[in-house]
N, C-alpha and C positions, 0 to 999 in steps of 0.2 A: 504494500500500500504506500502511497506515494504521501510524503511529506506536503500539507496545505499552509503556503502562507500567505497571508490575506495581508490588502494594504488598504485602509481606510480611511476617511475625514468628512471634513466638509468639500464640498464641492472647489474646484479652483485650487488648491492649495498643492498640488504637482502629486498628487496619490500618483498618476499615472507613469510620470520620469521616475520615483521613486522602484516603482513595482518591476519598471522594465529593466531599469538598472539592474537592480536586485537579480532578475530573472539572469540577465546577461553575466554576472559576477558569478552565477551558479554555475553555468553552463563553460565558461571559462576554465573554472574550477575539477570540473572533468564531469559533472555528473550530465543527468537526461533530464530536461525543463521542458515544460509547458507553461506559457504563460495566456491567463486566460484574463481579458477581458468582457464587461458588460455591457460598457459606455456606449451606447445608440450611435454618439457623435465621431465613432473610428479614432480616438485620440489615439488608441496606444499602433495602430499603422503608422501616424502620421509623424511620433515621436520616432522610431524604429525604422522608418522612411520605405515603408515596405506595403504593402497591401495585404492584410489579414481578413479572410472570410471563416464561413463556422465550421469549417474539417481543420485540424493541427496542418499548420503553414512551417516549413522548416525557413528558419532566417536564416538568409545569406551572411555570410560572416561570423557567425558564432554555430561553430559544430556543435549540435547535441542540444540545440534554444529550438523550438517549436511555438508559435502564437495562435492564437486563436480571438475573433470576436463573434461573441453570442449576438445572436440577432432577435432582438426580444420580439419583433412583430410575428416572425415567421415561427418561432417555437410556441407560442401563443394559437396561433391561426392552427400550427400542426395538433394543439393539443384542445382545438376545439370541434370536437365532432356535433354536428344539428342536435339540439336539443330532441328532436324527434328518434332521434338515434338512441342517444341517451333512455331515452323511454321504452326504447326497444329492447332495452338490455344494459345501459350504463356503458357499455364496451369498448374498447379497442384502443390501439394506440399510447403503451406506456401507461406508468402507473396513476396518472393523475387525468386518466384519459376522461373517465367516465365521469368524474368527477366536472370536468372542463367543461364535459356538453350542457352542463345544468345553467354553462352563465350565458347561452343566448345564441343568437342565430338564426340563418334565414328560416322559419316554418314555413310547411306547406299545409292547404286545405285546414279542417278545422282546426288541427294544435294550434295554426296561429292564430286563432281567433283566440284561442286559451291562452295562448302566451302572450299574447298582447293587450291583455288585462293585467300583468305585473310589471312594472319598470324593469329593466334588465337592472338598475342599479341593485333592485333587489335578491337579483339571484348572484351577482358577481362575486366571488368571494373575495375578501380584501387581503393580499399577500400573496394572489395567487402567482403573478408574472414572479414576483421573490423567488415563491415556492420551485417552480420550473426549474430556474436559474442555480437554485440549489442542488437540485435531482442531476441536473446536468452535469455539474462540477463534480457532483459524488459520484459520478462514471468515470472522468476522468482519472482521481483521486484512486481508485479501483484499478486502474488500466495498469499493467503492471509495467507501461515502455516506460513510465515516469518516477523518476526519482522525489521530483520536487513538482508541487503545482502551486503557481503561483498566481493569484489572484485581485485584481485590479478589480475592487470591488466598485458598484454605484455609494453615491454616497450616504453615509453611515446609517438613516434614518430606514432605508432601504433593506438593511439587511435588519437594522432592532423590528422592523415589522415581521418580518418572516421568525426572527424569535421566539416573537409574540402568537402565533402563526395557530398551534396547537391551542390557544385558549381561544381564540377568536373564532375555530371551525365550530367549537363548542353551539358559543351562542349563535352562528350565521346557519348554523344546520337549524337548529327548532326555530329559526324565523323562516326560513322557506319552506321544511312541511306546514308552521302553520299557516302559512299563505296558502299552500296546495291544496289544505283540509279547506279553510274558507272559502276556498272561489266557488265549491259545489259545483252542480250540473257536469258539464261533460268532463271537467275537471275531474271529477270525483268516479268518470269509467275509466278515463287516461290515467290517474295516481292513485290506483286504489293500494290495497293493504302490499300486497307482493311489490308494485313497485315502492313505494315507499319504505319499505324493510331494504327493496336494494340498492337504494338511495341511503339507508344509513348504514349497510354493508361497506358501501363505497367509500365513502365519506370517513368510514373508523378506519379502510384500507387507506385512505390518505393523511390520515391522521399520523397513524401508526409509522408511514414514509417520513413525516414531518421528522419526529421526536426521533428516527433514526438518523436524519441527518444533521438534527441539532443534535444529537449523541457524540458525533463526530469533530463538530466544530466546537465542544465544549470540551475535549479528550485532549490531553496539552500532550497527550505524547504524539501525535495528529498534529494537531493544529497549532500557528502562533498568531495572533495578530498584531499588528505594527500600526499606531494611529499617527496619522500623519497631517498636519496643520502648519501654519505661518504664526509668527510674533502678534498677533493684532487680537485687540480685546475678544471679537467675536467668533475667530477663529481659535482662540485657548477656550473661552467659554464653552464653546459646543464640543470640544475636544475632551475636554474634564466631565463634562452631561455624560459623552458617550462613553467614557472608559469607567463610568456609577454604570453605566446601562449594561454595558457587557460585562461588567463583574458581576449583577446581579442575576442574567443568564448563564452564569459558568466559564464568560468566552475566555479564554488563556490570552489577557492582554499581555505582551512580551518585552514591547518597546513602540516608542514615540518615536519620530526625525520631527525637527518645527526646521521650515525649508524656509529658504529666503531672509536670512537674517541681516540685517545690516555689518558691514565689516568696520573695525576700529581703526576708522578714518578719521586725520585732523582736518575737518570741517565743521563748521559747529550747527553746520542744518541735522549733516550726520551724525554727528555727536547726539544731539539730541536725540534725534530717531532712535538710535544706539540703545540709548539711555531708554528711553521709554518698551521698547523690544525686550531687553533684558530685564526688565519688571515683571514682562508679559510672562516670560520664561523661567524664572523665579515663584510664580503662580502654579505655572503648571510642573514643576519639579516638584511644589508643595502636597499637590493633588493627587499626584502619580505615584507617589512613596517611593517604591523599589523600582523602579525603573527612570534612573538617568535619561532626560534625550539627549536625542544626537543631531546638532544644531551645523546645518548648512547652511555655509554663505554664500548671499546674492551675487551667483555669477555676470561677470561682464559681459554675457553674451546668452541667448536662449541655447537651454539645454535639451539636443533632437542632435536622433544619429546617431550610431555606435560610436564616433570616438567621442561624444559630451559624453552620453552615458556611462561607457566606461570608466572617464573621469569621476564621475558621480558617484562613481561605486567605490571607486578608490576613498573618497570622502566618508563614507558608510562603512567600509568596510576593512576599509585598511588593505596593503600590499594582496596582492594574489597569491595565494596559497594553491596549490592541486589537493584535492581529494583524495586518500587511498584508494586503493583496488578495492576493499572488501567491505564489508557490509556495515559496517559501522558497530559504534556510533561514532562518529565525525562532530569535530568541534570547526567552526568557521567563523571568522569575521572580529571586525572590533573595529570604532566601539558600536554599531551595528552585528550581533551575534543572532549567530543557530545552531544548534544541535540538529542532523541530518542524519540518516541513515539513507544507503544506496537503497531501491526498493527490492531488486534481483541481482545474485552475482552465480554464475554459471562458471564451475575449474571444470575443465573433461582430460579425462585421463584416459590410456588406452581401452580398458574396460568395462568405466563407469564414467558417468557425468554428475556430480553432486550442484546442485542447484537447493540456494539458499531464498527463502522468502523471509521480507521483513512485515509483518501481520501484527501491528501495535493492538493492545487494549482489548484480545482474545484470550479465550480458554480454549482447551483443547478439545472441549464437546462441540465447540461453534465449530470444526476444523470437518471438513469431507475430504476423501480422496477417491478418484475414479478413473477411467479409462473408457474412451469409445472409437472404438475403428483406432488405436494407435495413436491419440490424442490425449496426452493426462491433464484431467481436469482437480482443479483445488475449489471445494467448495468452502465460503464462511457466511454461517447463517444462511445458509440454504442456496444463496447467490455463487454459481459457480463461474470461475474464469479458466480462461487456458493457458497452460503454462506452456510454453515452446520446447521442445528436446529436440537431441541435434537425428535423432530414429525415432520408429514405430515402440510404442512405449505399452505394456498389460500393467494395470495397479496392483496387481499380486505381486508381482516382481518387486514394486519399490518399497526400499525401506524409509521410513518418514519420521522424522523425531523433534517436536516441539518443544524447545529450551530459550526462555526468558519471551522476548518477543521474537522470536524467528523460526520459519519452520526449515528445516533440516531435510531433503531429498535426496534418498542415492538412488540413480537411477544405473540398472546395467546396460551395456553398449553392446551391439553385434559384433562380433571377433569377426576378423577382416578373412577367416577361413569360410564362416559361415554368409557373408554377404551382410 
């Protein structure tokens, strides 16, 4: 499972230079990075000078950097099937599927005359585009090519809704059966008893996706988050709100960067500015307790492009280090830090290939192991992925051994007698 870290704030305040840097320092570093943005407005192409759509893009210039931007219209539109669908069965399309169809859509013949007796503001559920955006990352995070996934979150308030997410289905589910039970008439042959049980079928299955993904992003051997803001009263303000907000969800807040600081210039417009900046900063060291930030100064020039970037990173992170070969755990960076483990490392020897997975914040009953057609599959919590061997692979053959967080594979190889 791949390492999440998340770069957040307010809106404007460079989350997005911060995150690519980051992303490009990793990948330098020797590991496998995706970097995923949300941002509608393409910033993180535009910083990266490159063109990212929603399949993993390999960046030119940094072997082993992958990007991606989520397109919230079309993952939306894909996860909304006609409410008439919906009715027909809740069905299709991913876990949030059935659930989607409930918020609206073109009807045909009477349903819409039924549907168009409740606002659609009424059936939307609020969090939902969050929700998506989260399920998709937690694919990612799962994909075993990735070491590190790096996340260019929207801003901050964005992601405390989707938090919030699992209390709010609560109440949005008994306000729309009780709109369904009220409308009566033909309402009432369209939603009778069976549908409505599998409307709350649905709804507990989406639920249940919720609270596993916030499981994830609350899990600090997973997860880190980095809040990211400027000197200014209003950006420390909302930076201090949101690190009470994710403490009170569990989020592993890890570290601050406050970007753009004025540098200790003798001018006295600067001086001042300076002065007043470092108050700001003082505030939010107060707030933050344990976590130091890490105060970037306002470069002479905008930062876009691999060599700003890298410069950036130098700033965060300190000298370039390389990664070992093996699975970790890996210590990186200052005074910007992580703790990293590689997600997969594969030694093959004439005989056997031992293939190591890093599976954080698991027991060893979550753990499946299988085989189909020559394909060995690792199941966790039921969710199976595939693991690549360099042959045709029977699960009886492998020997498998879960010690601390890592599962242990020895896998045997065809003797070069036998083919």
């Amino acid at each position: 499972m791949a390492r999440l870290l998340l770069f957040g704030g307010k809106g404007g305040v460079g989350k997005t230079t911060c995150s690519a840097a980051s992303a490009i320092r990793l990948a330098d570093a020797g590991l496998r990075v995706l970097l995923v943005s949300s941002d509608p407005a393409h910033s993180t192409s535009d910083s990266l000078g490159i063109e990212l759509g929603p399949e993993p893009t390999p960046v030119d210039g940094v072997p082993g950097l992958f990007g991606l931007e989520m397109d919230p219209e079309a993952r939306v539109a894909q996860a909304m099937p006609k409410i008439s669908e919906a009715m027909q069965g809740l069905g299709g399309g991913g876990p949030f599927a059935g659930l989607a169809g409930m918020a609206g859509g073109d009807l045909g013949g009477a349903a819409a005359d039924v549907g168009n007796e409740v606002e659609a503001s009424d059936l939307l559920l609020p969090g939902l585009d969050e929700a998506l955006a989260f399920d998709e990352l937690l694919k990612h995070i799962e994909d075993l090519r990735w070491d590190v996934v790096v996340f260019d979150t929207a801003p901050t308030g964005h992601t405390l809704r989707f938090l919030a997410l699992p209390e709010l289905i609560d109440a949005w589910s008994d306000r729309l059966l009780r709109l369904m039970r009220a409308s009566g008439g033909l309402r009432s042959m369209l939603f009778g008893r069976k549908e409505s049980d599998a409307m709350k079928d649905e709804l507990e299955r989406f639920r249940r996706r919720v609270l596993h993904i916030r499981r994830i992003l609350s899990d600090p051997s997973t997860t880190r988050f980095t809040l990211v803001t400027i000197p200014e009263r209003m950006g420390v303000n909302e930076t201090v709100r949101a690190n009470e907000a994710l403490q009170h969800h569990k989020l592993p807040v890890t570290g601050c960067v406050v970007n753009r600081v004025t540098p200790a210039l003798d001018h006295p417009f600067l001086e001042r500015r300076r002065a007043e900046e470092q108050g700001r900063i003082q505030e939010l060291e107060e707030a933050l307790g344990d976590h130091t930030p890490v105060c970037v100064p306002l470069m002479d020039t905008e930062v876009h492009g691999l060599e700003g970037l890298r410069a950036l990173a130098d700033v965060l992170y300190g000298d370039l280090v390389q990664i070992p070969d093996g699975i970790g755990p890996h210590s990186m960076g200052a005074p910007l830090h992580h703790e990293l483990h590689r997600s997969m490392v594969v030694h093959q020897e004439d005989d056997e290939e031992t293939i190591q997975l890093h599976l954080p914040g698991l027991a060893r009953e979550d753990l499946s192991l299988r085989s189909e057609e020559g394909r060995l599959l690792v199941g966790v919590n039921g969710h199976e992925r595939h693991v690549p061997t360099s042959s045709a692979v029977k699960a009886s053959t492998v020997v498998a051994r879960f010690r601390g967080e890592v599962l242990h594979l020895t896998v045997p190889r065809p003797s070069a007698s036998t083919g």
